[in-house]
C-alpha positions in Angstrom: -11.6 -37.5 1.3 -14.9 -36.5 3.2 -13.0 -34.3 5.5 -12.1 -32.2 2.1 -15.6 -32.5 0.9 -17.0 -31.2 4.2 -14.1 -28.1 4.3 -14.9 -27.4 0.8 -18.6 -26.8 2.0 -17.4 -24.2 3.9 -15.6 -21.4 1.8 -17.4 -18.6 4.1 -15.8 -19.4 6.8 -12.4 -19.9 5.7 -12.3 -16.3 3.9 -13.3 -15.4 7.4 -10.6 -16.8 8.9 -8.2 -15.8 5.9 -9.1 -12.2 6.7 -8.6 -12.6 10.5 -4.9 -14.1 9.9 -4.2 -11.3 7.3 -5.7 -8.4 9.9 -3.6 -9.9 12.6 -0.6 -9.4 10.5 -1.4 -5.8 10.2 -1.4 -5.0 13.9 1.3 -3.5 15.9 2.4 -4.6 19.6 2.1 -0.9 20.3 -1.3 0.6 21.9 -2.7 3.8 21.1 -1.8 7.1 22.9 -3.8 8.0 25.7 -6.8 10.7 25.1 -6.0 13.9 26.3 -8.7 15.5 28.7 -8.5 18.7 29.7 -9.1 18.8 33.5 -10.4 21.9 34.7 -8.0 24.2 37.1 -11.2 25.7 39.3 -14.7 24.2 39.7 -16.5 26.2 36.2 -19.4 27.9 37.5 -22.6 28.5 35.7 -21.5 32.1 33.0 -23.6 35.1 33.5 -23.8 37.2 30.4 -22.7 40.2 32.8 -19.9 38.4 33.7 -18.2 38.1 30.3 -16.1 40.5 29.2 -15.4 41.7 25.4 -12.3 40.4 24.3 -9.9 43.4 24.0 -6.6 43.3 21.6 -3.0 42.7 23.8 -0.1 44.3 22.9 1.5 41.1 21.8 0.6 38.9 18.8 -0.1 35.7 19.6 1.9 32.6 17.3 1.0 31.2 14.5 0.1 28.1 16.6 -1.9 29.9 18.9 -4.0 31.4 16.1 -4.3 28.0 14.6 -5.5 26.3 17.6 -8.0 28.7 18.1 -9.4 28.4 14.6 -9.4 24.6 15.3 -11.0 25.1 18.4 -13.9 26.7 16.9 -13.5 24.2 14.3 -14.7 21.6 17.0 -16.8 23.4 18.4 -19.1 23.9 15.2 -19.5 20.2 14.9 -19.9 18.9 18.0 -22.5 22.3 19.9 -25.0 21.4 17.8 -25.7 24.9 16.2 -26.3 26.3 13.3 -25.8 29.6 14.1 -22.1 29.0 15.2 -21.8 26.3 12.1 -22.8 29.7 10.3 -20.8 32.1 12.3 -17.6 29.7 12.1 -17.6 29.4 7.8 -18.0 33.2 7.8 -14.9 33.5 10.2 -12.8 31.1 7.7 -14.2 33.5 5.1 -13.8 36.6 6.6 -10.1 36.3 7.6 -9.4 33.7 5.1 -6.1 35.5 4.6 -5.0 35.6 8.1 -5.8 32.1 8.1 -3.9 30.7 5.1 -1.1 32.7 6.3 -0.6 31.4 9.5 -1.5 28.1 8.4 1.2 28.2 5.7 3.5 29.7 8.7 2.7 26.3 10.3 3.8 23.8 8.1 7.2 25.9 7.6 7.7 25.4 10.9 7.2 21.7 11.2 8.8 21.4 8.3 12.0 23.4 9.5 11.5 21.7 13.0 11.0 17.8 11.3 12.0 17.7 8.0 10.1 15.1 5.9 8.2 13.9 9.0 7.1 17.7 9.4 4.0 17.0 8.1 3.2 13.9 10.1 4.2 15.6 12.9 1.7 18.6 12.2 -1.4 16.2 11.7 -0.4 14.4 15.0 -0.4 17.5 17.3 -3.5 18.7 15.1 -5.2 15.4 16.5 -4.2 16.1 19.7 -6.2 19.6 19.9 -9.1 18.7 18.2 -9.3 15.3 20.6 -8.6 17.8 23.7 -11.4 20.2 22.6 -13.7 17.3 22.0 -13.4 16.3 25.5 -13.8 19.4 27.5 -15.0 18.4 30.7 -18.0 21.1 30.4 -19.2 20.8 27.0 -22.3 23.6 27.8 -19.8 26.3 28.8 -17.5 25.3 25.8 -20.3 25.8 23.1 -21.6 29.0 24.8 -18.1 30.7 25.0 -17.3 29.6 21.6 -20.3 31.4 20.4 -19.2 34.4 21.7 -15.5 33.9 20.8 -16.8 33.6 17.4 -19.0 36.9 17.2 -16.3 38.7 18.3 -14.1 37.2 15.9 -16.6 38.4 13.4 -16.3 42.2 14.6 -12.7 42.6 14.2 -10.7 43.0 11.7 -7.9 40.2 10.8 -5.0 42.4 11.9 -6.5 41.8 15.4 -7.1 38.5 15.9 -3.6 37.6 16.9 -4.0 39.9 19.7 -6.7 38.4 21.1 -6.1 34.8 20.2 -4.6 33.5 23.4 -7.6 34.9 25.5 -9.9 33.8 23.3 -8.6 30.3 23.2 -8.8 30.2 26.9 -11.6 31.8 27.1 -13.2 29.1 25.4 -11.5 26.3 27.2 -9.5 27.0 30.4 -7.0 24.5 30.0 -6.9 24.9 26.1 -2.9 26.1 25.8 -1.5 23.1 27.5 -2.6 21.9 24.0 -0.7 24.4 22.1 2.9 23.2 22.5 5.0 27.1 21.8 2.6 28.2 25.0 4.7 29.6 27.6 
């Protein structure tokens, strides 16, 4: 009788150990996929502005993918560089081509929808995790911001039509390694 009078006492810490049991039954056996880092291909040395170069339109369109990743690229970029001018230089971008965007966004989910059926989605939001956790581990995060800035200004200067053309440069312009991310890359 007094051991049930001295549990009784002690209702906090049995709804902690309720909660434990019940978490534990939620867990899977399975562990997490691995972070993706992005290892650089060359040592990245310190950019000169006379060193970069404007980003002229290929012949080619990039994929729907590629453009995608880029926008998500610069996506990260605005909230992790710490600047307000690229914060403010990213929204006008998603207003500026907002068409281009929803297009190839909308081209996207056809895609994995064609590609995975019902899952299509899932599947979308776990290669857009993917990106976003590359990008957010660039191994130089200095370079990243400061090409990003200048990815986005010259995103700003040309007209949607364009920035298929250029998205694949772009993209690795702001992160070498960035299209091992993009899975349609050649």
């Amino acid at each position: 009788m007094n051991r049930i009078k001295l549990l009784a006492a002690r209702p906090a810490q049995w709804t902690s150990v309720a909660m434990l049991v019940a978490l534990a039954g939620c867990s899977t056996n399975q562990a997490p996929p691995p972070p993706v880092a992005m290892a650089p291909t060359a040592p990245v040395k310190a950019i000169e502005p006379a060193a970069v170069t404007r980003l002229v339109p290929d012949n080619v369109a990039a994929s729907a993918e590629v453009v995608w990743a880029l926008r998500g690229g610069l996506n990260v970029a605005a909230l992790l560089c710490g600047s307000q001018a690229l914060r403010d230089d990213y929204n006008r971008i998603l207003k500026t081509h907002r068409n281009l965007l929803n297009e190839v966004y909308s081209t996207e989910q056809a895609r994995y929808r064609q590609q995975h059926g019902t899952a299509g989605q899932a599947r979308h939001d776990v290669a857009m995790t993917r990106l976003y956790n590359g990008f957010s581990s660039v191994p130089d995060r200095r370079r990243f911001c400061t090409q990003a800035s200048r990815v986005a200004d010259e995103l700003l200067a040309l007209p949607s039509a364009d920035v298929p053309r250029i998205a694949a440069r772009a993209l690795t312009a702001m992160e070498p390694g960035a299209m091992r991310l993009v899975s349609s890359a050649p």
